[in-house]
C-alpha positions as CSV (number, residue, x, y, z in Angstrom):
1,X,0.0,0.0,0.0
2,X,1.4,3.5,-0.8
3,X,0.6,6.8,0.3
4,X,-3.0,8.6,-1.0
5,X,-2.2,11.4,-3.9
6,X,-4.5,13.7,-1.3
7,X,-2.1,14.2,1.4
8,X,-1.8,17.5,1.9
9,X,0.7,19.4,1.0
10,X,4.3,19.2,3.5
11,X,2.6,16.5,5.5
12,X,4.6,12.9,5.7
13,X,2.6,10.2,5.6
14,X,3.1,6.4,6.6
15,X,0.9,3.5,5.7
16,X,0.5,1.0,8.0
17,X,-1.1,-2.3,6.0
18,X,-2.8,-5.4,6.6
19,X,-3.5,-8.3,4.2
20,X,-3.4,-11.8,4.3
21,X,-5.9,-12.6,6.6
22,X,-5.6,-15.7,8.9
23,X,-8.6,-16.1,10.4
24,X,-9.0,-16.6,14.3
25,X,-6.5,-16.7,16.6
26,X,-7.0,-17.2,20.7
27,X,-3.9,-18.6,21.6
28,X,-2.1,-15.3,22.2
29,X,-3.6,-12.2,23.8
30,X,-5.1,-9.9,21.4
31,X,-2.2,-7.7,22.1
32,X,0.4,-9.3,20.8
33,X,-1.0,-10.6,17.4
34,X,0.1,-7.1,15.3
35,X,2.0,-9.0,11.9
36,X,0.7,-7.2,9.6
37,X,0.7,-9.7,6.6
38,X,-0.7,-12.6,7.6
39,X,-2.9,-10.7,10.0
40,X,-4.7,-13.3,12.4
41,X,-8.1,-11.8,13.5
42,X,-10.2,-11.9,17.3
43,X,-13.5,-11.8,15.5
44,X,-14.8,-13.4,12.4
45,X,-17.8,-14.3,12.5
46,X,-20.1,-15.6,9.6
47,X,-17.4,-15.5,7.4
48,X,-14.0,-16.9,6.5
49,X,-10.7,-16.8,5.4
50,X,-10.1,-18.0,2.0
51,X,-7.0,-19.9,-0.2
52,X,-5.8,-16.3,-0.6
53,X,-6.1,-15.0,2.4
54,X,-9.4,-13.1,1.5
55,X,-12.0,-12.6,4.3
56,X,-15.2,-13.9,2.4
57,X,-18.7,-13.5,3.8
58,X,-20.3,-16.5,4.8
59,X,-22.7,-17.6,1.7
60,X,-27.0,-17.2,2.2
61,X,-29.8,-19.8,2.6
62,X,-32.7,-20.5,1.0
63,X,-35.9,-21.6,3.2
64,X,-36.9,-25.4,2.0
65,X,-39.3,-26.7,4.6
66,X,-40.1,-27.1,8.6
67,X,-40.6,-24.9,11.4
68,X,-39.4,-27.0,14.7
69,X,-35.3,-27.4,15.5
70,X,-33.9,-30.0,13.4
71,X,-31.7,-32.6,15.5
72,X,-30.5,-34.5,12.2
73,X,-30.1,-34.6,8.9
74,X,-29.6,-37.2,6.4
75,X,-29.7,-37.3,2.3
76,X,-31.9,-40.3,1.7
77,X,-31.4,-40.3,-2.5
78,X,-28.9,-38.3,-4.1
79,X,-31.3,-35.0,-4.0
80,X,-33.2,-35.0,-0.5
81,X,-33.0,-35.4,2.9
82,X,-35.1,-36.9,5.5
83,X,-34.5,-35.2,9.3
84,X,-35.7,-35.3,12.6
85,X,-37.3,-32.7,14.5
86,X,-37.9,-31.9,17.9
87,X,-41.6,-31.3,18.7
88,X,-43.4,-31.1,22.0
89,X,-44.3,-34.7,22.6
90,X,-41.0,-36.0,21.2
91,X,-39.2,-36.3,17.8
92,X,-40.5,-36.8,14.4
93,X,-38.9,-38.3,11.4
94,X,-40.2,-35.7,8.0
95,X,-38.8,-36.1,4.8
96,X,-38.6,-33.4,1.6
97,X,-41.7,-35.6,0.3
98,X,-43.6,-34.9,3.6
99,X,-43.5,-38.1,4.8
100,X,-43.7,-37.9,8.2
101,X,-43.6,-40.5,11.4
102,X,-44.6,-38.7,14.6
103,X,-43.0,-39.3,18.1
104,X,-40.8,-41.7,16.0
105,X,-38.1,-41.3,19.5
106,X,-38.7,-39.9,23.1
107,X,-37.9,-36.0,23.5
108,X,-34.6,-36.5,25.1
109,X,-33.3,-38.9,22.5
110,X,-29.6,-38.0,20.6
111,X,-30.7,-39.2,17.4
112,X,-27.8,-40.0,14.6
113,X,-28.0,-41.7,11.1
114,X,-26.7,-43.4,8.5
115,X,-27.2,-44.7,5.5
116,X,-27.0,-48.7,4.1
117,X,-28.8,-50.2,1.1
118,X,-30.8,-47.2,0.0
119,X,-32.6,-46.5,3.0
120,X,-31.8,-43.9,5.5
121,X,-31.6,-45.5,9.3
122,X,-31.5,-43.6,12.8
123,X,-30.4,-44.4,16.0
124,X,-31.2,-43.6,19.4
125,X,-29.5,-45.1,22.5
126,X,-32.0,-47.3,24.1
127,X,-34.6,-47.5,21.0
128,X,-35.8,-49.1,18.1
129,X,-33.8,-48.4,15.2
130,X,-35.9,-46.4,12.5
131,X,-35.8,-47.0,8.5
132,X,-36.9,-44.6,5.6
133,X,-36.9,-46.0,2.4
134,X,-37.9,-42.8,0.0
135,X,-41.7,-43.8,0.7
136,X,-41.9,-45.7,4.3
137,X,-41.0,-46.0,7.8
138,X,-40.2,-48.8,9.1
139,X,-38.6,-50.7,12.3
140,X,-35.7,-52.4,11.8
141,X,-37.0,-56.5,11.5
142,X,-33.9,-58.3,13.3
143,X,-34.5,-59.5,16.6
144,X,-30.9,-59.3,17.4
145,X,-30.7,-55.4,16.5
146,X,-34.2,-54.5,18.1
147,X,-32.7,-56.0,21.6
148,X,-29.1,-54.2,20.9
149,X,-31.0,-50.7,20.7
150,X,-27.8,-49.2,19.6
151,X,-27.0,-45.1,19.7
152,X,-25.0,-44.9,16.1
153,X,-23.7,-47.1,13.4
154,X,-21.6,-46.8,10.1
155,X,-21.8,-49.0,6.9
156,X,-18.5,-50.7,6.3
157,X,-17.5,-53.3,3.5
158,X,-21.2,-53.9,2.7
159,X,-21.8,-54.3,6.4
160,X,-23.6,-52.3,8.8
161,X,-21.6,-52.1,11.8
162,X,-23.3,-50.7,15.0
163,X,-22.3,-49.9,18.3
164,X,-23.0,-47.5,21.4
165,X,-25.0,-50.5,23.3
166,X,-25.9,-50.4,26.9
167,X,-24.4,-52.7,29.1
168,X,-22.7,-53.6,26.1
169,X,-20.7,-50.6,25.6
170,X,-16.9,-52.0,24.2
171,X,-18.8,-54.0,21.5
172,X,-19.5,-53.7,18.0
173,X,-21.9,-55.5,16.0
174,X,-21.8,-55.9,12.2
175,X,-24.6,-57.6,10.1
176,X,-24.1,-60.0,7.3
177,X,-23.2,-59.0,3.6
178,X,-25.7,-56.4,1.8
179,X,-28.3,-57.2,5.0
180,X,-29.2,-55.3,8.2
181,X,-31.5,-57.4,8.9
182,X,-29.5,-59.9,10.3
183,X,-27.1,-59.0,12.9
184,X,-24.9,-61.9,14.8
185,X,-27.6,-63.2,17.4
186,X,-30.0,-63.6,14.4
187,X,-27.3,-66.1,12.7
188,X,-27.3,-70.3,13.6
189,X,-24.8,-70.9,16.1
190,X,-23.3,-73.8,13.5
191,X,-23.3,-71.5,10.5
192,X,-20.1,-71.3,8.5
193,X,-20.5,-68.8,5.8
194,X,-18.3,-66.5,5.6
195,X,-20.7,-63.6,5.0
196,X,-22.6,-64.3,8.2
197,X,-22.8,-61.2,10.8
198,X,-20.0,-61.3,13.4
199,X,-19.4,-58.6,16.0
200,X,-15.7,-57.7,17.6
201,X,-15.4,-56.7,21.4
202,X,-12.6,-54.7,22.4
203,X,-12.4,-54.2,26.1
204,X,-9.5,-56.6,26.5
205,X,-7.6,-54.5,23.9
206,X,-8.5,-51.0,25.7
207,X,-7.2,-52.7,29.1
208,X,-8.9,-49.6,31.0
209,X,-13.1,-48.8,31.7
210,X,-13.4,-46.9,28.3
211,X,-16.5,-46.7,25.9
212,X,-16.8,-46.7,22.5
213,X,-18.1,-43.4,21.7
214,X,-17.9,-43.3,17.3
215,X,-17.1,-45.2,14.5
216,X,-16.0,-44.7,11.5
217,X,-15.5,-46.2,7.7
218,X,-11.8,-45.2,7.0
219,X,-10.5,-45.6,3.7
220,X,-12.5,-48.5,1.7
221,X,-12.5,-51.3,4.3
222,X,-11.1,-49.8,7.2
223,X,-13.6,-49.4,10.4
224,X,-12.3,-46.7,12.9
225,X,-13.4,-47.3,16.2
226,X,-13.5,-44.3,18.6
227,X,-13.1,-44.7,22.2
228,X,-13.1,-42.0,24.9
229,X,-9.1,-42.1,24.4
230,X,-8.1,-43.6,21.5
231,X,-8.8,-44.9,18.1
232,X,-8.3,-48.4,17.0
233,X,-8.5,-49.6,13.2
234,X,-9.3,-52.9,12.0
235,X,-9.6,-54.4,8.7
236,X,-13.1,-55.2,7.7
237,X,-13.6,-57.5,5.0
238,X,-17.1,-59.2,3.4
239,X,-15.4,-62.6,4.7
240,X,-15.6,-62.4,8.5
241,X,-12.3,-65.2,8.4
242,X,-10.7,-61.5,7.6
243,X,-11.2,-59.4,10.1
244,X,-7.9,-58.2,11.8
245,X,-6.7,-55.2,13.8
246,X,-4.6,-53.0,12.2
247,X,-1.6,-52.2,14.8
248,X,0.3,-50.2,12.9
249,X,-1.9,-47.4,13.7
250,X,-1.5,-45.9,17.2
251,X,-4.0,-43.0,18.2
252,X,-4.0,-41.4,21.9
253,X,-6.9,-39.2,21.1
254,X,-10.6,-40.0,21.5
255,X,-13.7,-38.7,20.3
256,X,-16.8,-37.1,22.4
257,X,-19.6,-37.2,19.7
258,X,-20.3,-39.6,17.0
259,X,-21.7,-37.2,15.2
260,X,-19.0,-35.0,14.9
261,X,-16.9,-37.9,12.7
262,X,-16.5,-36.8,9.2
263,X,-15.0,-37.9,5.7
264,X,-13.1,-35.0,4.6
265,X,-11.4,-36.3,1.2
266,X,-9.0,-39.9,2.7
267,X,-9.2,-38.3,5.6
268,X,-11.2,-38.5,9.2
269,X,-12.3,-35.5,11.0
270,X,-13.5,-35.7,14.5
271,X,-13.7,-33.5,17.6
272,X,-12.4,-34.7,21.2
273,X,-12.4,-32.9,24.3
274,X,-9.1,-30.7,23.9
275,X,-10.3,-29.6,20.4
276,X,-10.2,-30.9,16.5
277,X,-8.5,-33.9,15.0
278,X,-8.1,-35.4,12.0
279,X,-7.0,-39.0,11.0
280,X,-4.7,-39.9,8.3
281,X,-2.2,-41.6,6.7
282,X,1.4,-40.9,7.9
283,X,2.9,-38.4,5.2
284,X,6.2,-39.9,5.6
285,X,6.0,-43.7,5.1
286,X,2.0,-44.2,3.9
287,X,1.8,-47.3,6.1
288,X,0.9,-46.4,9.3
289,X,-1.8,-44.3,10.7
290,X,-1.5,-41.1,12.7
291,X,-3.8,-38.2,14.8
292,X,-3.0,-34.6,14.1
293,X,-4.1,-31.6,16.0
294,X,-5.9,-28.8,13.9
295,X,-7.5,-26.3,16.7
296,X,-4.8,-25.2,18.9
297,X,-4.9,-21.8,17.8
298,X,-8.7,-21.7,19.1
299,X,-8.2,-24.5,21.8
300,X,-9.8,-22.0,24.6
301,X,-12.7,-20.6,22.4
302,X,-13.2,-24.3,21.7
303,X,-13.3,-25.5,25.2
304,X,-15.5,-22.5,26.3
305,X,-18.5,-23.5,23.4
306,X,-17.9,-27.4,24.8
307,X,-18.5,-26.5,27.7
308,X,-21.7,-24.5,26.8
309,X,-23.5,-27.5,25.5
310,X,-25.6,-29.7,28.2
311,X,-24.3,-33.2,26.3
312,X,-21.1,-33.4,24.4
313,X,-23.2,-35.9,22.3
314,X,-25.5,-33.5,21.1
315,X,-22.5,-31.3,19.4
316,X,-22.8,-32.6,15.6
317,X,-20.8,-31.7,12.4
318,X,-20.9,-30.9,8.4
319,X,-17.9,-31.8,5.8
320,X,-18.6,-29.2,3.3
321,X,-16.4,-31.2,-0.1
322,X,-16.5,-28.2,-2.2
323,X,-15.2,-25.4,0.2
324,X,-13.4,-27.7,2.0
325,X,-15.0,-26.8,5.3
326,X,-15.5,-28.8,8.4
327,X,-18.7,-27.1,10.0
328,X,-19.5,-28.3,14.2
329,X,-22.6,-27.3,15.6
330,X,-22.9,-26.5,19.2
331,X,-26.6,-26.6,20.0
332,X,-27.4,-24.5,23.5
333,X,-29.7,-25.0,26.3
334,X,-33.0,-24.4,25.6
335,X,-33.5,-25.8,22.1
336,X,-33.6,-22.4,20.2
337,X,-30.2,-20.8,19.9
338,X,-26.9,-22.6,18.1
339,X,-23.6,-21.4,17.6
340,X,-20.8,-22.8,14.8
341,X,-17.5,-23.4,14.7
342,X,-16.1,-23.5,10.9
343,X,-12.5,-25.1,10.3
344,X,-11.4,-23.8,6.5
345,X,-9.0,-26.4,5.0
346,X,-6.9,-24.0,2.6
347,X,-4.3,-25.4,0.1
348,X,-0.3,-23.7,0.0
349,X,1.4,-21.8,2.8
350,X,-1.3,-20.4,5.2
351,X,-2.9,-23.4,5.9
352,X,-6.3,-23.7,7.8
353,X,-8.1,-21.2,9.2
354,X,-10.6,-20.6,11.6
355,X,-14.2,-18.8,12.2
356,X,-17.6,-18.9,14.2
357,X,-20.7,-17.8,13.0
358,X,-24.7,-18.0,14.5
359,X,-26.3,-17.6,11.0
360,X,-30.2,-19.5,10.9
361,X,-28.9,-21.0,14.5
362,X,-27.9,-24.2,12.6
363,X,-27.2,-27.4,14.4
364,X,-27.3,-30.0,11.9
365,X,-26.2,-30.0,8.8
366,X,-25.8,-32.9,5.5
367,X,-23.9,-32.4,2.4
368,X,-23.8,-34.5,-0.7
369,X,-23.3,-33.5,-4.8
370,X,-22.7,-30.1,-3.8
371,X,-25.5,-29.7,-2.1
372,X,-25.2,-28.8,1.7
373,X,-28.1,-28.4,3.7
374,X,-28.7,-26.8,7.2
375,X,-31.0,-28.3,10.2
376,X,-31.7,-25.2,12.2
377,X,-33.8,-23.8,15.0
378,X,-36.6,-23.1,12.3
379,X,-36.5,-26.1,9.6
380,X,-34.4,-27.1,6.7
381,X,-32.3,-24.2,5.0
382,X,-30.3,-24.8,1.9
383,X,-27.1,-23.3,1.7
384,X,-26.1,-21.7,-1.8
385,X,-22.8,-20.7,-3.2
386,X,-20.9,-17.1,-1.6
387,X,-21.1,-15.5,-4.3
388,X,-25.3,-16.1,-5.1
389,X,-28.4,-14.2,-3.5
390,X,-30.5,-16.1,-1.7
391,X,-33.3,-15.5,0.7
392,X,-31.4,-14.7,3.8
393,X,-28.0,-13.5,4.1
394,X,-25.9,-12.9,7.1
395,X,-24.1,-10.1,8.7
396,X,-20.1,-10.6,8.4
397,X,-18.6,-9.2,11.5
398,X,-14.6,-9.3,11.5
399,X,-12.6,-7.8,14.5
400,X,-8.7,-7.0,14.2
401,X,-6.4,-7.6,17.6
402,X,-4.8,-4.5,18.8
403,X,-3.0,-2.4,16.5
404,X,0.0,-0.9,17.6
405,X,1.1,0.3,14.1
406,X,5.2,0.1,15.3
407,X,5.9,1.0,18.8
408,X,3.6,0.1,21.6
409,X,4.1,3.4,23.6
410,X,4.0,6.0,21.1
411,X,0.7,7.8,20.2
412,X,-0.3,7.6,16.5
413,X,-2.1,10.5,14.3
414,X,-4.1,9.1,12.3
415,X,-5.3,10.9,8.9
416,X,-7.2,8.4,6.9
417,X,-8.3,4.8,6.2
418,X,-7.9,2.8,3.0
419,X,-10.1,-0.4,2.6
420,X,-9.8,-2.3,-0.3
421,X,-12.2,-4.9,-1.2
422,X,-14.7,-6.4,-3.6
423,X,-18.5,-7.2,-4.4
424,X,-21.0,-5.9,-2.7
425,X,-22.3,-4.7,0.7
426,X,-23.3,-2.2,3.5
427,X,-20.0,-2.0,5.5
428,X,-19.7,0.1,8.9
429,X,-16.0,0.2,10.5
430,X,-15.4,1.5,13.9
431,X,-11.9,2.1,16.0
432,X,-11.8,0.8,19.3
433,X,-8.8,2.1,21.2
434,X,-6.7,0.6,23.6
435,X,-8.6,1.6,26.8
436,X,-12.3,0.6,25.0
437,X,-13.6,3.9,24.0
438,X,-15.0,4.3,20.0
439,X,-13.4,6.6,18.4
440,X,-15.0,6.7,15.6
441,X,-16.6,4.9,12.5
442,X,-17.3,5.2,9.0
443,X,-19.2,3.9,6.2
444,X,-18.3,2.7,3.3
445,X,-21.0,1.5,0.2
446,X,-18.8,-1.7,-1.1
447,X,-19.6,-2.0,-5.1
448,X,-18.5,-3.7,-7.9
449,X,-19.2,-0.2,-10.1
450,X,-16.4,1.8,-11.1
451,X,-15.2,3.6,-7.8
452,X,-13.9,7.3,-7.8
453,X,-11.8,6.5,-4.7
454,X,-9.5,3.8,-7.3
455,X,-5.8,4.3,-7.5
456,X,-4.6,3.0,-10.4
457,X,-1.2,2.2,-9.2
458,X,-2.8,0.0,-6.7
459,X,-3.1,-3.0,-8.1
460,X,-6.1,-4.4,-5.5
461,X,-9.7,-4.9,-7.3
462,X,-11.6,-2.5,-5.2
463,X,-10.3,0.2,-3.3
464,X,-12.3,3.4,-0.7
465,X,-10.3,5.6,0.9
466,X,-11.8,8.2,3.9
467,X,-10.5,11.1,5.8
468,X,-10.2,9.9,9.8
469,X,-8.6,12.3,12.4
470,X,-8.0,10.1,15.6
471,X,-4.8,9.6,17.8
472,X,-4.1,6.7,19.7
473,X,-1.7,4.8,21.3
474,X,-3.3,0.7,19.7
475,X,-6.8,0.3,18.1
476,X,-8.9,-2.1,17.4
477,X,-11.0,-1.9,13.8
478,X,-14.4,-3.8,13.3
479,X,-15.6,-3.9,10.5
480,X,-20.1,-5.1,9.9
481,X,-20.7,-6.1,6.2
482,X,-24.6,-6.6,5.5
483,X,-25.7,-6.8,2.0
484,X,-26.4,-10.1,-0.6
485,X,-24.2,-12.1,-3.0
486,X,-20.4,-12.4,-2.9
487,X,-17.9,-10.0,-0.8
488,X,-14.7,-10.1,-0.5
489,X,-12.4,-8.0,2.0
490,X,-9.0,-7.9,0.8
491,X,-7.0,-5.7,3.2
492,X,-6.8,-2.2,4.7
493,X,-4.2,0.5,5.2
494,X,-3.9,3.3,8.1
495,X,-2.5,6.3,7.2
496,X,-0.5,7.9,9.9
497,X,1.4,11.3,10.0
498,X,5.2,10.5,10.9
């Protein structure tokens, strides 16, 4: 950034820029996070940081159907989703075709899903397991499963592999070949074939009191298995004689939700109770399997929404393929209000990045052939592209750590404020100085017209510059975007008298 051609006349100007946005950053006080480029940022909420290091605002939603909080959400065909509500005598199952099974669980049920030979099935700990088929609900017809009352399952290697079973709680059950209908109790006790259900138990491997908590498919035929410290891998195959652990893979982290587990390209994403993990293969041998850490520059803003939600089982999540964003919902008491969590993965040097966001109150969400669709407080929303207009947009609200410009002690004059950016919006940005007081804002009309405020040796897309007359020692700058369809903020320079 250079200095504006409007400076008066004998007056020495320096810019102090920021670009190259981060995304959050709690780990450090907001005192000491001044860079410059690759600016991290306290606040950014309903939007994120892109590939470039763009702040984007978050895209809008279009209204499909519902008016009760939606606990889950599953595609049922390639185009539409069935989901289960909360109502005041309990939760019902409701598809896009209005088929609809009332009180299909109690109202304090966790209900999860998942999906084996074209029907959509959901769990609850302690209750019958529930089928859609497009048209029908139905109960589950195996004996075995309906005593088993299992809270979540996965299918694996044509299998449907459950678990989260009271008084039964290391154990996983897995049904025969292209069949949930028969699960390993269901089976003759003589039968040999090879494609008969089986189920694997665990606790002697664990050696301590743990539970499983998740599973699962990794890879093609690889069934994770989350306990409440660790993840264990075995080899699933449609010929039981083939089951084996895998013990090159050695993970000390466990999962608190189920729900949260998500394919994110080869590999797993899941949340524990220090923050977000993902599984993987080792990127220097390929063989064995690893754990890496992805939230410790939010660890504490992390902690602080897991601790806000009544049941860690409750907290769900959303792999969103196309952006490459891992969406968790952290549903609060009372049933109405929801707050997100969004993990950007971005390709090349700056790596992922971090936001929040309380847009529609979401707290379930299912994506599939690029379309991702939101379960919130008020029914099914689905959410379009950032740079389309849709029904309901959100406000983007971005907050900058303290400023210091250079020196921490020295008071700064500053004489204007050049905020480049692109597309369209309402934006208001006020200066927060180090001791709290506003000391001012301004408003800027963000257009992708022709701008009279463009430098042309600039080279930045969109570029408003305004006269500001403050002095401060550090500052804070917030900036509230409102508006449709796709904007972009870019960077921002202060212009200070030396």
């Amino acid at each position: 950034m250079s200095s504006s051609y409007k400076s008066p006349a004998g007056i020495k100007l320096r810019t102090s820029g920021y670009d190259t946005f981060m995304g959050l950053d709690v780990s450090r006080d907001t005192a000491a996070l001044d860079t410059g480029e690759q600016q991290h940022l306290s606040q950014c909420e309903n939007g994120f940081c892109d590939w470039r290091g763009q702040v984007c605002r978050d895209a809008g939603a279009d209204f499909v159907q519902g008016l009760r909080p939606v606990e889950e959400i599953c595609f049922y065909s390639s185009e539409k989703v069935v989901y289960a509500e909360r109502a005041g005598d309990g939760i019902n199952l409701v598809s896009e075709d209005d088929h609809i099974k009332l009180t299909a669980f109690p109202l304090s049920s966790v209900v999860t899903s998942a999906v084996f030979n074209k029907k959509a099935i959901f769990f609850s700990s302690g209750q019958p397991v529930q089928r859609y088929d497009g048209t029908n609900y139905t109960v589950n017809t195996s004996p075995a499963l309906a005593a088993l009352q299992p809270s979540f399952g996965v299918a694996v290697a044509r299998r449907l592999a459950v678990s989260g079973i009271r008084g039964r709680e290391t154990e996983i059950h897995l049904s025969r070949v292209d069949d949930d209908g028969i699960f390993p109790e269901d089976e003759a006790i003589d039968s040999t074939n090879v494609l008969r259900a089986g189920y694997i138990d665990i606790g002697n491997q664990l050696g301590t009191s743990e539970i499983i908590t998740g599973l699962a498919k990794f890879e093609q035929s690889r069934l994770a298995v989350f306990t409440n410290d660790r993840v264990l891998i075995y080899q699933i195959d449609a010929n039981i004689n083939l089951w084996a652990l895998d013990d090159r893979a050695s993970i000390n982290i466990g999962c608190l939700s189920h729900s949260t587990i998500q394919r994110a390209g080869t590999d797993i994403l899941f949340c524990s109770r220090s923050g977000v993990h993902s599984l993987r293969r080792s990127v220097e041998n390929g063989l064995t399997i690893e754990g890496a850490s992805l939230s410790d520059k939010v660890d504490i803003l992390y902690r602080e929404l897991l601790a806000s939600v009544k049941d860690p089982k409750q907290i769900k999540a959303v792999y969103d393929q196309d952006l490459g964003q891992y969406h968790i919902f952290f549903p609060q008491s009372g049933g109405i209000i929801s707050k997100r969590l969004t993990l950007t993965l971005r390709s090349g040097e700056l790596g992922p990045s971090w936001s929040t966001g309380e847009f529609l109150n979401a707290r379930s969400g299912a994506f599939l052939g690029g379309r991702l669709v939101y379960g919130t407080s008020g029914g099914i929303y689905n959410v379009r592209k950032i740079e389309d207009e849709a029904e309901v947009h959100p406000d983007m609200v971005i907050t900058t750590p303290m400023l210091w410009h250079g020196s921490f002690v020295d008071t700064k004059s500053v004489q204007s404020i050049l905020l480049q950016a692109t597309g369209n919006g309402d934006a208001k940005l006020e200066i927060i100085d180090d001791e709290g007081n506003t000391l001012a804002s301004q408003d800027f009309q963000i257009s992708e017209s022709p701008d009279d405020n463009s430098f042309q040796n600039v080279p930045l897309s969109r570029q408003y510059e305004r006269p500001l007359s403050v002095r401060y020692r550090g500052a804070q700058y917030r900036l509230t975007v409102a508006g449709k369809g796709l904007c972009r903020i870019i960077g921002f320079g202060v212009l200070i008298r030396k």
